[in-house]
N, CA, C and O atoms as a printed pandas DataFrame, in Angstrom:
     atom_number atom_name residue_name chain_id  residue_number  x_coord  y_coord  z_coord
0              1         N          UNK        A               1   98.648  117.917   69.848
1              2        CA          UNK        A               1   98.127  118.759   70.892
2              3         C          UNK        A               1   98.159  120.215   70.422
3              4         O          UNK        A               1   99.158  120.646   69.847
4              5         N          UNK        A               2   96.818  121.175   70.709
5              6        CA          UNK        A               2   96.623  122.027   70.597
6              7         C          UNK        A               2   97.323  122.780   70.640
7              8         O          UNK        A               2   97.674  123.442   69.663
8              9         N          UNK        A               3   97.691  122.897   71.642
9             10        CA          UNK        A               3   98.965  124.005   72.975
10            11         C          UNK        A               3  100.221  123.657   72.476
11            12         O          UNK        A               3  100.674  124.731   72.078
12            13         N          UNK        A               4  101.073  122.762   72.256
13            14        CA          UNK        A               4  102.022  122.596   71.542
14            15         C          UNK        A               4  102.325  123.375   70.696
15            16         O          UNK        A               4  103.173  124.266   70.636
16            17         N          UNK        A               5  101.275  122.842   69.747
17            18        CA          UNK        A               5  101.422  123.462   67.694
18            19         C          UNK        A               5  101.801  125.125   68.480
19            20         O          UNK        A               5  102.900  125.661   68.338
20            21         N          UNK        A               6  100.346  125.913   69.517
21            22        CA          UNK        A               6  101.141  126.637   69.280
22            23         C          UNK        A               6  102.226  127.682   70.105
23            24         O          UNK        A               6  102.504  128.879   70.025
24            25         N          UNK        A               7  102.540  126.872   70.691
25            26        CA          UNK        A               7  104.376  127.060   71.476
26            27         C          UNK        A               7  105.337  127.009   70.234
27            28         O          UNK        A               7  106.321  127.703   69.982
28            29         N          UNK        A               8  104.657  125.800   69.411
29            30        CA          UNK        A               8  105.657  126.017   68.110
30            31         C          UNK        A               8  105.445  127.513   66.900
31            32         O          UNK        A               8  106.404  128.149   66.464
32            33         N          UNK        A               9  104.362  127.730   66.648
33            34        CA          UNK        A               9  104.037  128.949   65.944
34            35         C          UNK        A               9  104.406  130.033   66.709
35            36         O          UNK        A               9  104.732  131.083   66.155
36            37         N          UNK        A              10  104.398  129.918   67.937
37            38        CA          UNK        A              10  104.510  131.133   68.705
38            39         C          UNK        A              10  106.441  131.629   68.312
39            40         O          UNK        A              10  107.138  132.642   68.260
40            41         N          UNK        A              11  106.540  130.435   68.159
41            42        CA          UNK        A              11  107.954  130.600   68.001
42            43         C          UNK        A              11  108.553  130.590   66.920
43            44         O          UNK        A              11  109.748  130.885   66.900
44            45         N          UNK        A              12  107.958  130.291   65.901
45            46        CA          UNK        A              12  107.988  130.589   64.211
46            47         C          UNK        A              12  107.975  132.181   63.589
47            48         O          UNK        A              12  108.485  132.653   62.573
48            49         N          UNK        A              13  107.139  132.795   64.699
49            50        CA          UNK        A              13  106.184  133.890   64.874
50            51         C          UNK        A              13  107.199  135.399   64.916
51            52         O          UNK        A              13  107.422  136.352   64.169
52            53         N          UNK        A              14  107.654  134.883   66.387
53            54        CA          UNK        A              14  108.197  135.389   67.189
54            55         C          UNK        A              14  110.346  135.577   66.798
55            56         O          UNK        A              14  111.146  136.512   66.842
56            57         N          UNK        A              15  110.391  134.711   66.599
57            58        CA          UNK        A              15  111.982  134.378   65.892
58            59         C          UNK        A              15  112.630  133.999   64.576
59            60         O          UNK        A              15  113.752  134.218   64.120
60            61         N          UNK        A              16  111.493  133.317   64.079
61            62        CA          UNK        A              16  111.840  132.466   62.611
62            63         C          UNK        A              16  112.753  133.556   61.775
63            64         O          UNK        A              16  113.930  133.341   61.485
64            65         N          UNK        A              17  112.040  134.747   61.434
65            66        CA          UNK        A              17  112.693  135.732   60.669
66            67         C          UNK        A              17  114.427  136.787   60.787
67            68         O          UNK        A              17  115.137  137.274   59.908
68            69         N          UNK        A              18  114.529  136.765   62.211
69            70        CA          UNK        A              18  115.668  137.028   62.902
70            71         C          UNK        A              18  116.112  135.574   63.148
71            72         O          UNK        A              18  117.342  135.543   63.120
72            73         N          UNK        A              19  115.688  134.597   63.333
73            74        CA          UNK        A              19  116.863  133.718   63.362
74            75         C          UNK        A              19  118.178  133.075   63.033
75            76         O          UNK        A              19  118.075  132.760   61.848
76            77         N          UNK        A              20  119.127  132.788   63.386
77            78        CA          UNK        A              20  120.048  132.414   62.550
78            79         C          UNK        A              20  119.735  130.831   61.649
79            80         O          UNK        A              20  118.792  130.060   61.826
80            81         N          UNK        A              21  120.935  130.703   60.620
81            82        CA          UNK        A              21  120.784  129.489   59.788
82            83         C          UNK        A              21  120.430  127.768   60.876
83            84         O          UNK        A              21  119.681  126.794   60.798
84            85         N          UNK        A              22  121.597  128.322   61.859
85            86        CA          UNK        A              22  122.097  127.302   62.516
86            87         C          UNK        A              22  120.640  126.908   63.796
87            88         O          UNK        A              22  120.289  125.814   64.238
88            89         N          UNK        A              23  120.069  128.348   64.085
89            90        CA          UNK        A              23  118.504  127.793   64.588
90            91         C          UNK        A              23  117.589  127.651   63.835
91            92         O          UNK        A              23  116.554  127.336   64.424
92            93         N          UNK        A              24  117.482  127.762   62.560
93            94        CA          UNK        A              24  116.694  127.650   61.723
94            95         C          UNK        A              24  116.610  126.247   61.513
95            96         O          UNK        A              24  115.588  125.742   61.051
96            97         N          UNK        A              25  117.882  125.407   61.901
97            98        CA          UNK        A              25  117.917  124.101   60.779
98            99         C          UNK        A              25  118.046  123.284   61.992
99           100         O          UNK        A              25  118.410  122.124   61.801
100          101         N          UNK        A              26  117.709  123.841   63.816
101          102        CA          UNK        A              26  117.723  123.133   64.717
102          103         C          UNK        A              26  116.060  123.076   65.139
103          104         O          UNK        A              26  115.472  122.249   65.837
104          105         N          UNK        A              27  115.544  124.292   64.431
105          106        CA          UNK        A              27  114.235  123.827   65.027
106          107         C          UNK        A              27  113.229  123.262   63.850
107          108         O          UNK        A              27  111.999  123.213   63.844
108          109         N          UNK        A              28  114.463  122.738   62.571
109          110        CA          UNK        A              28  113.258  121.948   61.468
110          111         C          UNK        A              28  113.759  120.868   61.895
111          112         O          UNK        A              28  113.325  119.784   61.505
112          113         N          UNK        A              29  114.922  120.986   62.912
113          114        CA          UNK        A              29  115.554  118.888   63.381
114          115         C          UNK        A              29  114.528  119.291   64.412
115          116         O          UNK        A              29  113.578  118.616   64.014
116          117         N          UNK        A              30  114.249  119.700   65.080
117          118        CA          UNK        A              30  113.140  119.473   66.281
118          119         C          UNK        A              30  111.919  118.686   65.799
119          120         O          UNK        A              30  111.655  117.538   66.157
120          121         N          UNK        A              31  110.992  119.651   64.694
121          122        CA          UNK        A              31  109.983  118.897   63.878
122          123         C          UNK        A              31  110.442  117.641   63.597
123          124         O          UNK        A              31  109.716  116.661   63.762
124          125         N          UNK        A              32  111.675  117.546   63.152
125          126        CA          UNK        A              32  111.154  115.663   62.779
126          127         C          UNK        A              32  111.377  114.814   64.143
127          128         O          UNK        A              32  111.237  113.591   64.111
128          129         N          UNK        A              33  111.760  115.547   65.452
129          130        CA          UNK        A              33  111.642  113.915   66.451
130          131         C          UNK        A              33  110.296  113.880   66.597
131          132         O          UNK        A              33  109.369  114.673   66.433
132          133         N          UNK        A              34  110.484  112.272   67.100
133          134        CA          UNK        A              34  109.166  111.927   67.206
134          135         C          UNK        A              34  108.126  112.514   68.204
135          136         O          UNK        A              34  108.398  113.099   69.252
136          137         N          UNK        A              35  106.676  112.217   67.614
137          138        CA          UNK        A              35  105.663  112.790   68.695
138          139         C          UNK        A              35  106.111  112.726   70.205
139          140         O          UNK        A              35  106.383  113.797   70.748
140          141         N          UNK        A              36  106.202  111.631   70.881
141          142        CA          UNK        A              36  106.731  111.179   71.894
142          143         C          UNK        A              36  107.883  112.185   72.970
143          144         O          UNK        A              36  107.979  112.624   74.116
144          145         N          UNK        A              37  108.497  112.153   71.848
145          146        CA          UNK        A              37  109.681  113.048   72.707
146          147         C          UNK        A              37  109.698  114.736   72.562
147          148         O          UNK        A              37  110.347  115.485   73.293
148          149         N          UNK        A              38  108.807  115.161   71.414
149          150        CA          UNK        A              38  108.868  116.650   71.153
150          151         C          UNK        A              38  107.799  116.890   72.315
151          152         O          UNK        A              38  107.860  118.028   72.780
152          153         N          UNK        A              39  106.732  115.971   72.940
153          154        CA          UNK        A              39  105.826  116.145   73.858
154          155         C          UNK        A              39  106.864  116.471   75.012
155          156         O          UNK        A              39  107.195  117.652   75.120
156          157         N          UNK        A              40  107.286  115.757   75.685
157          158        CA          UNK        A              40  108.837  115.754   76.397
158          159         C          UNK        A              40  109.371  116.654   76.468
159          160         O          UNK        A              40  109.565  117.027   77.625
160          161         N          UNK        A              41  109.872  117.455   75.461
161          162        CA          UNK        A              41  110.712  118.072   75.290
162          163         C          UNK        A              41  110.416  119.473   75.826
163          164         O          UNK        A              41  111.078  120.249   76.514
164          165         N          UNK        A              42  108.356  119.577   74.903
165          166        CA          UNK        A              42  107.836  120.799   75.596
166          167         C          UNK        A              42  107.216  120.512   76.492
167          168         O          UNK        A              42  106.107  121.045   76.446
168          169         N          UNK        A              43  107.369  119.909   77.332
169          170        CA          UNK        A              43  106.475  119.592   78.411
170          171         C          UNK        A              43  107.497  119.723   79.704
171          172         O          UNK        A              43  107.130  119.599   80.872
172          173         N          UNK        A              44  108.864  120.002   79.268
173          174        CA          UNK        A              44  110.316  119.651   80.175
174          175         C          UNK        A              44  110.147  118.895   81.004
175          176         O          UNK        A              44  110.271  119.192   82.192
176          177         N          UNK        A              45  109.639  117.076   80.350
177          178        CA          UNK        A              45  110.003  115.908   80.946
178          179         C          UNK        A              45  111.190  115.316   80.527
179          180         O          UNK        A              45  111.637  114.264   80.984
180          181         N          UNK        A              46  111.738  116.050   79.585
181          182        CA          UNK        A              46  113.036  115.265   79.020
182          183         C          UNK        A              46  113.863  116.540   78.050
183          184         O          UNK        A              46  113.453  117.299   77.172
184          185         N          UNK        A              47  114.961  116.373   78.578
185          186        CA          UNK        A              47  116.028  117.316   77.694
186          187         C          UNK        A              47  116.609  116.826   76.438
187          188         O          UNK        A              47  117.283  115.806   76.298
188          189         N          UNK        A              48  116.314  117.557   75.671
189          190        CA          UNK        A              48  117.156  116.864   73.967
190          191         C          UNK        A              48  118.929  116.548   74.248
191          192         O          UNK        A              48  119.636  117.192   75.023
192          193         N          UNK        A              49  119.271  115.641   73.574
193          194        CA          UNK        A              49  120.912  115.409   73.236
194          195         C          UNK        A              49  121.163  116.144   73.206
195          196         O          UNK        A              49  121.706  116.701   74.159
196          197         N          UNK        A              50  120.858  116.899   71.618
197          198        CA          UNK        A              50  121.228  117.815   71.052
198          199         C          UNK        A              50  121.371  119.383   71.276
199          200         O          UNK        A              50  120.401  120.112   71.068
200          201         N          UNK        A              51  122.580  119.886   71.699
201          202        CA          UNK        A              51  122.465  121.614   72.158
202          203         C          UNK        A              51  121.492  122.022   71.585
203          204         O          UNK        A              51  120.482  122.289   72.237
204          205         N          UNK        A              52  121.549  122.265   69.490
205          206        CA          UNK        A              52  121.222  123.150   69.432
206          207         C          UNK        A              52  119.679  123.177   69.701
207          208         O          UNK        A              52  119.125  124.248   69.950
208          209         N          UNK        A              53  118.921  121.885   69.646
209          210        CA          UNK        A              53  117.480  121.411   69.201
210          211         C          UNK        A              53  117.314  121.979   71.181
211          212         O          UNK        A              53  116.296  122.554   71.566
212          213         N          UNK        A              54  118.405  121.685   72.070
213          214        CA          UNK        A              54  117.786  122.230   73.614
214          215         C          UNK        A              54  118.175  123.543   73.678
215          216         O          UNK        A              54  117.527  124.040   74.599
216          217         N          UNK        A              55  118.759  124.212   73.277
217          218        CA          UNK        A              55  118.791  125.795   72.535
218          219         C          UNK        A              55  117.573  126.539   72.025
219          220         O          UNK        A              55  117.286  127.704   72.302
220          221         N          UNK        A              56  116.749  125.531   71.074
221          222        CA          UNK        A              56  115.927  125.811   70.579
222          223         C          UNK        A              56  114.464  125.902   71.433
223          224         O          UNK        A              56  113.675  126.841   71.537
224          225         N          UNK        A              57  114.435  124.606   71.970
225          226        CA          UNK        A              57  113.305  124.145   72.884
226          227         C          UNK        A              57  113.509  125.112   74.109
227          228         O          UNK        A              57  112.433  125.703   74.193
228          229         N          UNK        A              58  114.321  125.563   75.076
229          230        CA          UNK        A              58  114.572  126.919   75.985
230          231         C          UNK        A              58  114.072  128.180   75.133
231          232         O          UNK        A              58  113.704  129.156   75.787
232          233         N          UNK        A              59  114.023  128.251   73.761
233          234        CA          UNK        A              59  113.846  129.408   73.975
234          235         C          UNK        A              59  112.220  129.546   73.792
235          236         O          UNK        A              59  111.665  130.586   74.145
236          237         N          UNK        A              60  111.323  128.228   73.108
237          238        CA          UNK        A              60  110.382  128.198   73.133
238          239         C          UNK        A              60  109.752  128.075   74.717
239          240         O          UNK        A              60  108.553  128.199   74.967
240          241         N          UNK        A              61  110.547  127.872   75.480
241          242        CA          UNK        A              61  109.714  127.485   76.862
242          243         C          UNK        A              61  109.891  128.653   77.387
243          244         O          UNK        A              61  109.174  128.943   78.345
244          245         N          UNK        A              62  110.676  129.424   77.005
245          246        CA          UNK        A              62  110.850  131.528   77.302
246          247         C          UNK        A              62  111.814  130.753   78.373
247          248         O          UNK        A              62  111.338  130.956   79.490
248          249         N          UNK        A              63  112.947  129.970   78.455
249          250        CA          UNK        A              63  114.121  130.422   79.628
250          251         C          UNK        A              63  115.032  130.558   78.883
251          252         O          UNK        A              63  115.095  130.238   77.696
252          253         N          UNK        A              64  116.053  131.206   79.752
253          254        CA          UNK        A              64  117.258  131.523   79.400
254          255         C          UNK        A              64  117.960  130.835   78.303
255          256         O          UNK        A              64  118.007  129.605   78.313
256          257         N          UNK        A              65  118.436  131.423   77.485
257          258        CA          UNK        A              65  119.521  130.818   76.566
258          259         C          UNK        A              65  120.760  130.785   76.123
259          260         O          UNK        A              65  121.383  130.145   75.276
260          261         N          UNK        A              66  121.045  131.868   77.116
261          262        CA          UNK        A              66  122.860  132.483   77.664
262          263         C          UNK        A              66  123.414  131.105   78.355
263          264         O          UNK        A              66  124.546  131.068   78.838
């Protein structure tokens, strides 16, 4: 999906360079879940396990991350 890719660039864009190691290496674990659930994830039909990967996904959806 169009709009996805770019929620994800937007956020490559926007943070990648100031990011830390530890979001850096939560939002290349984001890329590998599957289609299915990264749809989910940005779509906030479903919350990740994982803090940091729902750390990551909040900040792409612009909420809070405090």
């Amino acid at each position: 999906m169009r709009e996805l890719d770019d929620l994800l660039i937007r956020w490559l864009d926007d943070h990648w360079e100031e990011a830390s190691d530890a979001d850096k290496s939560a939002f290349q674990a984001l890329l590998e879940v599957p289609d299915p659930e990264l749809v989910g994830y940005l779509l906030n039909r479903q919350q990740p396990d994982s803090e940091p990967i729902a750390r990551i996904v909040r900040q792409i959806l612009g909420k809070n991350t405090t």
